[in-house]
C-alpha positions as a Markdown table, in Angstrom:
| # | Residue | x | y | z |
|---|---|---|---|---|
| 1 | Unk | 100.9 | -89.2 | 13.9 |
| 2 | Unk | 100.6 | -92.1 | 16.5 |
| 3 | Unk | 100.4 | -94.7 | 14.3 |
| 4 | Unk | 102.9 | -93.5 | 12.1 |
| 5 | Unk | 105.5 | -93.3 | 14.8 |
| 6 | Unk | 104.2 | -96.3 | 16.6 |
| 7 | Unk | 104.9 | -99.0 | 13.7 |
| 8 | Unk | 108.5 | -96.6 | 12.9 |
| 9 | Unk | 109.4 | -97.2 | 16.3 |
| 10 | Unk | 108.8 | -101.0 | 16.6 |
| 11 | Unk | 110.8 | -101.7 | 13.9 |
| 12 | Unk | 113.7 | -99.6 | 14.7 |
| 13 | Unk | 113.7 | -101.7 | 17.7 |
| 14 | Unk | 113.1 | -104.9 | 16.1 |
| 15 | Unk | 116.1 | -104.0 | 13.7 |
| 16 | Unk | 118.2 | -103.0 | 16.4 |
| 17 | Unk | 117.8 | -106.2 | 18.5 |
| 18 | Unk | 117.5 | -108.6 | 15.7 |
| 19 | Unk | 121.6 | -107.4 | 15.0 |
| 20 | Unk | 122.7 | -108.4 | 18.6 |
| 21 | Unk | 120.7 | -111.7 | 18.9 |
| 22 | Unk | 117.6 | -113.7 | 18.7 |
| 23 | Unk | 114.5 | -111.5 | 19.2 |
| 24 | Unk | 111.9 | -113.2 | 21.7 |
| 25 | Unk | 108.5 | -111.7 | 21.4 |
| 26 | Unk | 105.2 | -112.5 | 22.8 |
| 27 | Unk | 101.5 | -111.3 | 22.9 |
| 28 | Unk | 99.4 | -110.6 | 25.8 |
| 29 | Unk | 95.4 | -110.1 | 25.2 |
| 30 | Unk | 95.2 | -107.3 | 27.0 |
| 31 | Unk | 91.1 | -107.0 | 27.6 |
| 32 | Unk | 90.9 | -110.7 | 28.1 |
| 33 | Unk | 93.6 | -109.6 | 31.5 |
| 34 | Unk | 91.4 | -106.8 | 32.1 |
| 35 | Unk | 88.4 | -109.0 | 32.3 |
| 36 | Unk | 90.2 | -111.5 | 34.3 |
| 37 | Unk | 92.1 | -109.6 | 36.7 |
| 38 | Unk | 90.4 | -110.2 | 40.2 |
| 39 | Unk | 91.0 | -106.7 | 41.3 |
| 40 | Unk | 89.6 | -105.1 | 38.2 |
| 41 | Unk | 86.9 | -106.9 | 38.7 |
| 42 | Unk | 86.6 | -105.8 | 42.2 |
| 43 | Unk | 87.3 | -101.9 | 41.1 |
| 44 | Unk | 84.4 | -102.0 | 38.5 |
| 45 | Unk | 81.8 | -103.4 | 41.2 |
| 46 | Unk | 83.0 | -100.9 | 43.7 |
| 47 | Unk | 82.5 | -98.1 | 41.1 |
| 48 | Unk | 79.3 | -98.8 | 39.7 |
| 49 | Unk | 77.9 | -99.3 | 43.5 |
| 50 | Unk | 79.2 | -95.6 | 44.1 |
| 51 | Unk | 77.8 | -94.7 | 40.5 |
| 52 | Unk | 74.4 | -96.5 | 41.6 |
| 53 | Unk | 74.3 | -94.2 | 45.3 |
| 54 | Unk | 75.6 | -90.9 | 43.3 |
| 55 | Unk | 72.4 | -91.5 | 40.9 |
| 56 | Unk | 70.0 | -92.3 | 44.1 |
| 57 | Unk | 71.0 | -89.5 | 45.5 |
| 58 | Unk | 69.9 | -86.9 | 42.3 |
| 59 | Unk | 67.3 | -88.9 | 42.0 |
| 60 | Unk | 66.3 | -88.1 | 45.7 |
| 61 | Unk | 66.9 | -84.5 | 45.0 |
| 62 | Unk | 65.0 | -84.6 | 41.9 |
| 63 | Unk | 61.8 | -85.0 | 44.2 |
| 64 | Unk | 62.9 | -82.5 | 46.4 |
| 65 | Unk | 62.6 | -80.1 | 43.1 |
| 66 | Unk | 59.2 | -81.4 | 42.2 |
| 67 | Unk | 57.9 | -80.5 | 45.4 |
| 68 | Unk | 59.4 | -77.2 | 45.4 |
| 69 | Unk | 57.9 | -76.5 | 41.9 |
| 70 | Unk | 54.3 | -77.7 | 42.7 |
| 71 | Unk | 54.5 | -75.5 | 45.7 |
| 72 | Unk | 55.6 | -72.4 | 43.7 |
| 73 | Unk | 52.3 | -73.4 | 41.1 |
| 74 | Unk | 49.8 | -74.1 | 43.8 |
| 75 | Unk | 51.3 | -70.4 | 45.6 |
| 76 | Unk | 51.4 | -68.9 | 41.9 |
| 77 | Unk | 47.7 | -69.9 | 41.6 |
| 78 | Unk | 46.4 | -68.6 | 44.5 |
| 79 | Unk | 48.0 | -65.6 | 43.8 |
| 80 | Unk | 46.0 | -64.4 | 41.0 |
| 81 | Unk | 42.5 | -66.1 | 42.3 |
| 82 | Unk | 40.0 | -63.8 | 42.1 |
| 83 | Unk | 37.8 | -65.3 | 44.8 |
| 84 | Unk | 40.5 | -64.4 | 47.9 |
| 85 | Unk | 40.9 | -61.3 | 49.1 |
| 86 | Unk | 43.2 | -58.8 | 47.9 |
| 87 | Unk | 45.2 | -59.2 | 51.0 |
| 88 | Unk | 45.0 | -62.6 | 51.1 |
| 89 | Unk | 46.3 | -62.8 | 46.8 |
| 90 | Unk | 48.9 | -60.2 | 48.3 |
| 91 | Unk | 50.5 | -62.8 | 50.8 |
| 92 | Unk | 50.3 | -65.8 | 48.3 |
| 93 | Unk | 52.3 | -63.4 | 45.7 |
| 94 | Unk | 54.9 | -62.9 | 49.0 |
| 95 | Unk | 55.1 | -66.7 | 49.6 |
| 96 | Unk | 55.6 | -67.4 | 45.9 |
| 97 | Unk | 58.1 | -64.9 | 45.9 |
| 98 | Unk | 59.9 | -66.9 | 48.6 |
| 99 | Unk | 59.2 | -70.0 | 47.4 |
| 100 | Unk | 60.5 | -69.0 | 43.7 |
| 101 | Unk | 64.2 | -67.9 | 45.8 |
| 102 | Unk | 64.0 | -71.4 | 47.7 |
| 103 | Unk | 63.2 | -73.0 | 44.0 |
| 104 | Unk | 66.3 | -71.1 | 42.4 |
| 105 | Unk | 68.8 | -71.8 | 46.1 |
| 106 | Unk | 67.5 | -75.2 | 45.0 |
| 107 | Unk | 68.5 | -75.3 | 41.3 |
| 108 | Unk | 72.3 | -74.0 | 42.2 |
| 109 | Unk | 72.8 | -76.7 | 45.0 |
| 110 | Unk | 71.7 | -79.4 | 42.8 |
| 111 | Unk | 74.1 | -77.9 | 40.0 |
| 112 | Unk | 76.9 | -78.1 | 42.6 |
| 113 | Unk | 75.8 | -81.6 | 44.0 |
| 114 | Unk | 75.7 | -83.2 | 40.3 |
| 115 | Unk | 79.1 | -81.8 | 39.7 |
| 116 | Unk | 81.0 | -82.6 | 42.4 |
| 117 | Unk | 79.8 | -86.6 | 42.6 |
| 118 | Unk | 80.3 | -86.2 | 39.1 |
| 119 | Unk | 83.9 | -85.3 | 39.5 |
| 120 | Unk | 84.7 | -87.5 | 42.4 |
| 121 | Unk | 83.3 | -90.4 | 40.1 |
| 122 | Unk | 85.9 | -89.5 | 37.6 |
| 123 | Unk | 88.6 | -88.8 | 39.8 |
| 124 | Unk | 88.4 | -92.1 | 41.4 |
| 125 | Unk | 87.7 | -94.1 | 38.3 |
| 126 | Unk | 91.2 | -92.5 | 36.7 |
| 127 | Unk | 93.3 | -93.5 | 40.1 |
| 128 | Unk | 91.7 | -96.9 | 40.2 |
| 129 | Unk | 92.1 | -97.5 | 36.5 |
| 130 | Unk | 95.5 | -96.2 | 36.6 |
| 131 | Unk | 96.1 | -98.6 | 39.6 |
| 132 | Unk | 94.4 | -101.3 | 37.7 |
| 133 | Unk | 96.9 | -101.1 | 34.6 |
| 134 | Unk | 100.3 | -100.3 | 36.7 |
| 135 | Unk | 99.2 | -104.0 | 38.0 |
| 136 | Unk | 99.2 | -105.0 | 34.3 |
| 137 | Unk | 102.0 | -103.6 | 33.6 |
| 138 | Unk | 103.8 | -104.6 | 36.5 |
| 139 | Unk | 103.0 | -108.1 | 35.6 |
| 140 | Unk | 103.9 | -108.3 | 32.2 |
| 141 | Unk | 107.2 | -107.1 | 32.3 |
| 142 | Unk | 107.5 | -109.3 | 35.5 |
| 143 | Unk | 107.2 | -112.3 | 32.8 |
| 144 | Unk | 108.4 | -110.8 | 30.3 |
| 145 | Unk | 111.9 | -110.2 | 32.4 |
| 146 | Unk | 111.4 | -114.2 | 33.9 |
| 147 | Unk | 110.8 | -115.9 | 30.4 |
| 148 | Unk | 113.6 | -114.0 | 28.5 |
| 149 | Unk | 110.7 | -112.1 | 26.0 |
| 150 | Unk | 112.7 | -108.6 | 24.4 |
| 151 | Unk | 109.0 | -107.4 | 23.5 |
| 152 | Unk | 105.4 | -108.1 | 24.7 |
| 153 | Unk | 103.0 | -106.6 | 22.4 |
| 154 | Unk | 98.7 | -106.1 | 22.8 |
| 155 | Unk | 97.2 | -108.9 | 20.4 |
| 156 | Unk | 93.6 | -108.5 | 21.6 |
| 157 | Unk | 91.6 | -111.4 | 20.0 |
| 158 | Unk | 87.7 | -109.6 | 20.5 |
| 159 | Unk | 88.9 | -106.6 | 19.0 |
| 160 | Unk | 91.8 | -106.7 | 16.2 |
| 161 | Unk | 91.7 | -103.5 | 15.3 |
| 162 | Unk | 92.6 | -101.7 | 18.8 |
| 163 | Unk | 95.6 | -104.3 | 19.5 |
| 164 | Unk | 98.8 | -103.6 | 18.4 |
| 165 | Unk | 99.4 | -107.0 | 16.5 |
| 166 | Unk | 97.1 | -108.2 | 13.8 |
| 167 | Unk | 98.8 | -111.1 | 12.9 |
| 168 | Unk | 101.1 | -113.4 | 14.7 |
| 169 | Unk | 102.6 | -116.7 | 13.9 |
| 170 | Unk | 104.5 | -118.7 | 16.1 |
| 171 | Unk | 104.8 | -116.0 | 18.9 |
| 172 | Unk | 104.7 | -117.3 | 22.3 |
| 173 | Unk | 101.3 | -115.9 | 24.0 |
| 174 | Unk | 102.0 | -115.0 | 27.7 |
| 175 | Unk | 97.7 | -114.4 | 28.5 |
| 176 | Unk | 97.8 | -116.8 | 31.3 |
| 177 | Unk | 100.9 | -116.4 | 32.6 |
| 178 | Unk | 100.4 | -112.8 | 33.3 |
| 179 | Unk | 96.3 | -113.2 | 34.7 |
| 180 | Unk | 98.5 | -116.1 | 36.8 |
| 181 | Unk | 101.0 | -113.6 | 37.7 |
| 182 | Unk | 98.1 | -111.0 | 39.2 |
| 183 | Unk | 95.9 | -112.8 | 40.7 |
| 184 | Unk | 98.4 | -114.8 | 42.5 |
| 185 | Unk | 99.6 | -111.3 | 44.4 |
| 186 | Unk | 95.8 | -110.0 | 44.1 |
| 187 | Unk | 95.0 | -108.2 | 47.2 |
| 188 | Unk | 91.2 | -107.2 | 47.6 |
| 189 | Unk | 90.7 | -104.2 | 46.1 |
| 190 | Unk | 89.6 | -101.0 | 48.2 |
| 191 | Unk | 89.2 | -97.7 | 46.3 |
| 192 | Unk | 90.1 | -95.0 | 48.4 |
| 193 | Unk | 86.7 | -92.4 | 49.3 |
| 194 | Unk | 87.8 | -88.9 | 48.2 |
């Protein structure tokens, strides 16, 4: 329904401001800002660092589970060897039984671990990414204003098919001038630790 609207929409507003003047439009590769943009640049090493730490982390917990389950199959063992006593098979049952309890405490805490980094991951990456492209779109319409453009529309030149434009001729293309724009006013980036 998007893209039926989308298009509908555009010209609507084409017509309408074609009839009170000259239409100015421009283009602005969006991923090419994205890849440029000093900030987003910043944002994406500061997330994949936290990405790298939340991984260490369950990986570090991981081992902690290994252990847990050798010890409950050495205690399990023990338990049914017929050489010990039947006192001493009796114990090893009891400290299996323990150690299965620890083993299952251990399963719900890394549960809750996983899913909690995993949400704060996402939660920051949506505020930083939303930060990110308020930037963009500060900048854009801060040229767009400055060089008189009506519209500014997504012409992305690695990837046709998710831009908005996919063909242009003789449409003034404002790349630069907004990677300019943002980098100029770039302050290093700090993503905020939930």
């Amino acid at each position: 329904m998007k893209t039926i609207l989308a298009p509908g929409f555009i010209l609507l507003l084409l017509g309408l401001v074609c009839s009170a003047g000259e239409l100015r439009v421009a283009t602005v590769d969006l991923p090419r800002v994205l890849a440029g943009y000093q900030k987003a640049q910043e944002v994406a090493k500061e997330l994949k660092s936290r990405e790298v730490s939340f991984r260490k982390e369950l990986d570090d917990l991981r081992l902690e589970g290994r252990r847990l389950v050798a010890e409950v199959d050495g205690l399990r063992q023990l338990s049914l060897d017929p050489a010990l006593s039947a006192s001493e098979r009796e114990a090893k049952q009891r400290g299996l039984e323990s150690k299965l309890a620890d083993l299952q405490a251990f399963g719900v805490r890394y549960d809750g671990v996983k899913s909690q980094r995993e949400a704060e991951l996402q939660a920051q990456a949506a505020r930083v990414n939303k930060s990110v492209l308020d930037d963009v779109m500060t900048a854009t319409r801060g040229v767009g204003e400055k060089d008189g453009f009506h519209l500014i529309l997504n012409a992305s030149k690695a990837n046709p098919v998710g831009s908005d434009v996919l063909f242009s001729r003789g449409v003034d293309d404002v790349t630069e001038k907004v990677l300019t724009r943002l980098n100029a006013t770039a302050v290093p980036a700090r993503t905020p630790n939930p």
